[in-house]
C-alpha positions as CSV (number, residue, x, y, z in Angstrom):
1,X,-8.0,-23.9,-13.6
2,X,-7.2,-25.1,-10.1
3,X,-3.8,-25.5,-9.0
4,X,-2.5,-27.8,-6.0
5,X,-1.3,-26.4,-2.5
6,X,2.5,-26.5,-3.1
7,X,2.8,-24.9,-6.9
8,X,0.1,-22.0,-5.7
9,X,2.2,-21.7,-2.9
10,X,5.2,-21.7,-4.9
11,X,3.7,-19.2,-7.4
12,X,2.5,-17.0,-5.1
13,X,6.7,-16.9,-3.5
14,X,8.1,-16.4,-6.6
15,X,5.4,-13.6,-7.0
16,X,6.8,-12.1,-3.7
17,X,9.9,-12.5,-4.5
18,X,9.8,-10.9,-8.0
19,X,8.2,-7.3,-6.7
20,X,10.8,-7.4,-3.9
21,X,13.5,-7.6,-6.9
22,X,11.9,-5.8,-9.4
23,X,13.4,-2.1,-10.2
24,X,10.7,-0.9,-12.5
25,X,7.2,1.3,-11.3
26,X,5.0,-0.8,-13.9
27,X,6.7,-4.2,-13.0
28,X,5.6,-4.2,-9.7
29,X,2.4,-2.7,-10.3
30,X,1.4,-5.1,-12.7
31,X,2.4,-7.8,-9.9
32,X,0.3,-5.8,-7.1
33,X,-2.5,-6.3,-9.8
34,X,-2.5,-9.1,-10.3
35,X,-2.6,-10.2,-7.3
36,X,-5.3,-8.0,-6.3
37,X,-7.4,-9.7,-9.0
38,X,-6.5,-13.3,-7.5
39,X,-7.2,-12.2,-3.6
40,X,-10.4,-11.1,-5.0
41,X,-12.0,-14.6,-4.9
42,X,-11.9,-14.9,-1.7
43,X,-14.7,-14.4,0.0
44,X,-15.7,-10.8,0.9
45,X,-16.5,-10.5,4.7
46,X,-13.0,-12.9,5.2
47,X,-11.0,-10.5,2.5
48,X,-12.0,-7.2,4.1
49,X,-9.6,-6.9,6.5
50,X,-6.8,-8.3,5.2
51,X,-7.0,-6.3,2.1
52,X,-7.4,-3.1,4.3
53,X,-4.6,-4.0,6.2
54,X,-2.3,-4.5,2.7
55,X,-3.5,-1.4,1.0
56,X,-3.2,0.9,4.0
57,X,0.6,-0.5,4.6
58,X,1.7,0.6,1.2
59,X,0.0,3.9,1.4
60,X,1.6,4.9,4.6
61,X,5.3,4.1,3.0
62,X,3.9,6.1,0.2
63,X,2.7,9.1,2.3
64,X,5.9,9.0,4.8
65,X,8.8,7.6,2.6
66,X,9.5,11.2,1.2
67,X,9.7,13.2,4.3
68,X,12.1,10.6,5.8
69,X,14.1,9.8,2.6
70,X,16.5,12.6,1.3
71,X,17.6,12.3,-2.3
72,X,16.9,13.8,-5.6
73,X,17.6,17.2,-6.7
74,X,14.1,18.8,-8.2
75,X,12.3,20.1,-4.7
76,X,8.3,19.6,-5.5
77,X,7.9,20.9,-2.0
78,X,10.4,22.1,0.9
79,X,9.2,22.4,4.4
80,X,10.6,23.3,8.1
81,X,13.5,21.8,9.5
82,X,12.9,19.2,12.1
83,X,15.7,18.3,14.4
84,X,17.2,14.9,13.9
85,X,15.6,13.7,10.6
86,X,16.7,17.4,8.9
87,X,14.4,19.6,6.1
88,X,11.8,18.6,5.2
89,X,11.4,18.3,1.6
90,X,9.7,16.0,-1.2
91,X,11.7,15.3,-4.7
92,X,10.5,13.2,-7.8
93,X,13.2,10.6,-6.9
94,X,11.9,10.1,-3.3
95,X,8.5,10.0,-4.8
96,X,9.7,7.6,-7.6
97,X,11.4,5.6,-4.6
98,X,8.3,5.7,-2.2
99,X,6.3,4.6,-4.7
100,X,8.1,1.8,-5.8
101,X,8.6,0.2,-2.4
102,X,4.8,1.0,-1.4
103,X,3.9,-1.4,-4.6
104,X,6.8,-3.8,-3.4
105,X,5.0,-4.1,0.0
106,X,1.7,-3.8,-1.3
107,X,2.4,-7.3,-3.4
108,X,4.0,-8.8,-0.7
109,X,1.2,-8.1,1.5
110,X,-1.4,-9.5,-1.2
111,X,0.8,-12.9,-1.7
112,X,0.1,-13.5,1.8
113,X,-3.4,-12.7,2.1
114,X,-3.6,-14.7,-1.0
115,X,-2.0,-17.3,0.6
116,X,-4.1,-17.4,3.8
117,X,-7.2,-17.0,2.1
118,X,-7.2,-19.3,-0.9
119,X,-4.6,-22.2,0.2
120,X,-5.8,-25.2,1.5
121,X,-3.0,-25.5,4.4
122,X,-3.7,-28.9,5.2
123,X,-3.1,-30.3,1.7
124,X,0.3,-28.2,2.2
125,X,1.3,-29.4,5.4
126,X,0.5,-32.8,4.1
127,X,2.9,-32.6,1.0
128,X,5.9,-31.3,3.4
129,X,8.5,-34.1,3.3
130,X,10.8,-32.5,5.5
131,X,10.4,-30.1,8.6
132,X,7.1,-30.9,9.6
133,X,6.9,-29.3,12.7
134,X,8.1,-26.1,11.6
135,X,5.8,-26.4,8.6
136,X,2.5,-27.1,11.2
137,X,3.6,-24.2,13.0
138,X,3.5,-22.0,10.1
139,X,0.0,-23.3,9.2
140,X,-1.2,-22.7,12.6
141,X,-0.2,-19.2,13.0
142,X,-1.7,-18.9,9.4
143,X,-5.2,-19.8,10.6
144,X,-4.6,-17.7,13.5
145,X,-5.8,-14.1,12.3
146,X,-8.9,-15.5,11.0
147,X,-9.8,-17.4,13.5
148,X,-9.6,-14.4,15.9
149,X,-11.3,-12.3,13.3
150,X,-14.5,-15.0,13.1
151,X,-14.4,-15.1,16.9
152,X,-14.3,-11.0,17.3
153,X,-17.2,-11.1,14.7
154,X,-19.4,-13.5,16.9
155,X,-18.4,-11.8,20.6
156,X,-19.0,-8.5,19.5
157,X,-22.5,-10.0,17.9
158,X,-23.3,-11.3,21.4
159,X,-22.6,-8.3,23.3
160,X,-25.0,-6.4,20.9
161,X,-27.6,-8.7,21.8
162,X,-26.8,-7.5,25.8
163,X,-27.6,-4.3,24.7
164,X,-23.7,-3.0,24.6
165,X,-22.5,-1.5,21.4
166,X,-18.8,-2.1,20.6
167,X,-17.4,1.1,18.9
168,X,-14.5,2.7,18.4
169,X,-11.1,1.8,20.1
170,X,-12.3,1.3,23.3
171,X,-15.3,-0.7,22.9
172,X,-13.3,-3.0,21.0
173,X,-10.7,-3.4,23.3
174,X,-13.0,-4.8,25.7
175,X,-12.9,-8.2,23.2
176,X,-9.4,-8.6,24.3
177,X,-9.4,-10.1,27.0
178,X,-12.0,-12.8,25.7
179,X,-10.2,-13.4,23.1
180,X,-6.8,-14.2,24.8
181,X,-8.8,-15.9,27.2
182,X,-10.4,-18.3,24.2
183,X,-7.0,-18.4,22.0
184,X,-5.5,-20.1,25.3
185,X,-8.5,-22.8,25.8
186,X,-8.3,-23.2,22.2
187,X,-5.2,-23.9,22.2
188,X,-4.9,-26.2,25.3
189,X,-7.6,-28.3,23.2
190,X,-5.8,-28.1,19.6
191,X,-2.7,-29.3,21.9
192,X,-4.9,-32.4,23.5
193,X,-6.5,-33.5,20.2
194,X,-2.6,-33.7,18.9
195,X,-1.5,-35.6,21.5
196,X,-4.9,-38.0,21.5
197,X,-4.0,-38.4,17.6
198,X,-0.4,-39.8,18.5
199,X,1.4,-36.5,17.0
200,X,4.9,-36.9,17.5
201,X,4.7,-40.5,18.0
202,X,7.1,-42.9,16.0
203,X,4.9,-44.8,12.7
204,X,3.1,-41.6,12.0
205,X,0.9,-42.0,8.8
206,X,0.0,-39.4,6.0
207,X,-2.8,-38.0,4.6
208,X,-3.2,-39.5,0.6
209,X,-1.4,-36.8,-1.6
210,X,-2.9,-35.8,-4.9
211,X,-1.3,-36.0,-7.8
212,X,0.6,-33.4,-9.5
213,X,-1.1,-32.8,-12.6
214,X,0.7,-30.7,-15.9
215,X,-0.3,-27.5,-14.8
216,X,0.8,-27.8,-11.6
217,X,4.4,-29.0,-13.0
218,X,4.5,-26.5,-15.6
219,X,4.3,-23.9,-12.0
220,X,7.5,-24.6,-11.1
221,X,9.4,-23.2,-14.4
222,X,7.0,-20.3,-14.3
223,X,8.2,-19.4,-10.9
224,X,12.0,-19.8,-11.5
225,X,11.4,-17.9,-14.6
226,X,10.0,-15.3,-12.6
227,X,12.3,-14.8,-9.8
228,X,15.0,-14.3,-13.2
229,X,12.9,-12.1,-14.6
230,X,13.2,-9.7,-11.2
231,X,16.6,-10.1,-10.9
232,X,17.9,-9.2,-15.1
233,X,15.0,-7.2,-16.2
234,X,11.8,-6.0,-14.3
């Protein structure tokens, strides 16, 4: 089952917007899950990173939330007093609490890889009726990361073959400045092909849209029911 652009990216919202709402431990683990299971189809070497980067978030909240949150009343742990932020200490309610909001960023972080992974943006930006420049923007920035990361991959690849070895924080700050250097051509070039293709221009045509089929209307209740769901019970 294959959805189109819009209701994916519609699910995928609503899926946000539920762990964001959701009160409940399991709730928004089961979202997190799940949407672990979907970024899984994307390919591995393009997935890597952004899963990394969505895991790692979540774990710091759930590593620093209860030293910087103060609330609930059975200590598991005090420590020294720091000035400004106070005792440090660590409760089952903060834990509870930094747990929940790790999972909450967790699934927000996995819609979006999701969603920059798996999406084909041109299909979106081709069903937007309304707000088409913002919408381009969006998919531009979107295709941004990856892009970088594909041309990191193949700079670092050709200073290895110089006999250079890109390591550690350093080393891999010398691919800055290339890559700012080749975002900018880049995007002098994507700004050129626009203009050469009449963007902006009164008349514009559109891309053929394909049809919604039942699936992808049956998305839309899913979603709505969803975001309920978050707000009354999850």
């Amino acid at each position: 089952m294959k959805l189109g652009a819009v209701p994916a990216a519609l699910l995928l919202a609503a899926l946000g917007v539920t762990a964001l709402l959701a009160e409940h431990i399991l709730s928004v683990a089961a979202i997190a899950l799940g949407l672990l299971v979907v970024c899984m189809r994307a390919p591995r070497r393009s997935r890597r990173l952004y899963l990394f980067a969505a895991v790692t978030s979540g774990l710091g909240i759930l590593v620093l939330s209860p030293f910087l949150h103060v609330r609930g009343d059975f200590v598991l742990w005090s420590g020294p007093t720091v000035p400004v932020i106070g005792m440090l200490d660590v409760t089952t309610e903060e834990l509870k609490i930094a747990a929940r909001n790790a999972l909450r960023l967790t699934s927000l972080s996995l819609a979006f890889v999701a969603y920059a992974l798996l999406l084909d943006h041109d299909r979106l930006l081709a069903s937007v009726g309304f707000a088409r420049r913002s919408a381009l923007a969006a998919a531009l920035a979107t295709r941004l990361v990856p892009t970088l990361e594909r041309d990191a991959a193949g700079l670092a690849e050709a200073v290895r073959g110089r006999g250079v070895a890109v390591e550690g924080i350093l080393g891999r700050g010398r691919l800055l400045s290339p890559l700012v250097a080749g975002s900018l051509e880049r995007a002098t070039r994507l700004a050129e092909a626009m203009e050469a293709r009449g963007f902006g221009c009164d008349g514009r045509t559109r891309a053929p849209r394909a049809a919604w089929t039942s699936v992808d209307r049956a998305v839309i209740p899913v979603a709505v029911a969803l975001v309920a769901a978050g707000v009354l019970w999850l």
